[in-house]
C-alpha positions in Angstrom: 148.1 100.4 44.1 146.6 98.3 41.6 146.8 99.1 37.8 143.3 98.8 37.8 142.7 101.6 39.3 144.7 104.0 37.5 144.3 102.6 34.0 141.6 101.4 31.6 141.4 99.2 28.2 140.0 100.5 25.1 139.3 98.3 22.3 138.2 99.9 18.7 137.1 97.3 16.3 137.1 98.7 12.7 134.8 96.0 11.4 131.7 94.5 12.2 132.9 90.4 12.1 134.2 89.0 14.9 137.9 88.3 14.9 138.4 85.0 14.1 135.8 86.1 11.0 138.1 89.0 9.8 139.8 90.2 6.9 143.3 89.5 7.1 143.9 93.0 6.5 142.1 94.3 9.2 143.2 95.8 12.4 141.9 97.4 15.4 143.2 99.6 18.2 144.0 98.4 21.9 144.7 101.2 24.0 145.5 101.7 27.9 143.6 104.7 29.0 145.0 107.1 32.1 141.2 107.3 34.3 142.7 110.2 36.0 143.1 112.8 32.5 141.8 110.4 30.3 145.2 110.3 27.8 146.6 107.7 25.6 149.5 106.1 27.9 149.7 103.0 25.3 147.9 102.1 21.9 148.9 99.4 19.2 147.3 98.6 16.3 146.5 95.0 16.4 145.5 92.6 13.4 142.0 91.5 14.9 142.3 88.1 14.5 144.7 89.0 17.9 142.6 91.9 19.3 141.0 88.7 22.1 143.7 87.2 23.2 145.8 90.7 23.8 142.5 92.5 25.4 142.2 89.6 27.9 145.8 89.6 28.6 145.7 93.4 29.6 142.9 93.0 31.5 144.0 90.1 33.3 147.7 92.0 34.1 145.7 95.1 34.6 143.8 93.7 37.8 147.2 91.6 38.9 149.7 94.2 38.8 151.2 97.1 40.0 151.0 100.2 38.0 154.8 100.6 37.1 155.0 97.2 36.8 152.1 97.6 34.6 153.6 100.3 32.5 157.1 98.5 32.5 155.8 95.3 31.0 153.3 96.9 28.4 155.7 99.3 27.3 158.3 96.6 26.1 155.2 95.2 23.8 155.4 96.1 20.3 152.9 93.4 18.9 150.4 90.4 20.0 153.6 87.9 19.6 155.5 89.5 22.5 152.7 88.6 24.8 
C-alpha cells in the first residue's frame, strides 16, 4: 500500500516570511502524521530556509513509496542535508 495513504505531512511555520526571507535563526516543524490515530511517527525541527525543499521531498516519497519503505528511509534522516 502506498505511504500516502497511511501517512500525512505537517508543516508548522513559526514566522510569518517566507523561507528564503527568514531569520537565520528560525526553524519550523515537519512532521509525518499516522491518518489512522493521528500520532507523531516523525518530526524534525528544520531551519526554514530548508522547510521547501524537505516538504516537497516527503510528499513526493510519500506518494512513490511503500509505507515501510517509507518509514525506513525517513527514519535514517536527522536533518535537511541527508536528503
Amino acid at each position: 500500500m502506498s505511504a500516502s495513504r497511511r501517512y500525512e505531512v505537517t508543516v508548522t511555520r513559526t514566522g510569518l516570511a517566507p523561507g528564503r526571507l527568514a531569520a537565520p535563526g528560525r526553524f519550523d516543524l515537519v512532521e509525518v502524521v499516522s491518518l489512522d490515530d493521528m500520532e507523531v511517527v516523525l518530526f524534525w525541527d528544520v531551519p526554514a530556509r530548508d522547510t521547501a525543499r524537505m516538504e516537497a521531498a516527503l510528499r513526493e516519497e510519500l506518494a512513490r513509496m511503500g509505507e515501510e519503505e517509507f518509514l525506513a528511509r525517513w527514519s535514517a534522516v536527522v536533518s535537511p542535508d541527508d536528503i
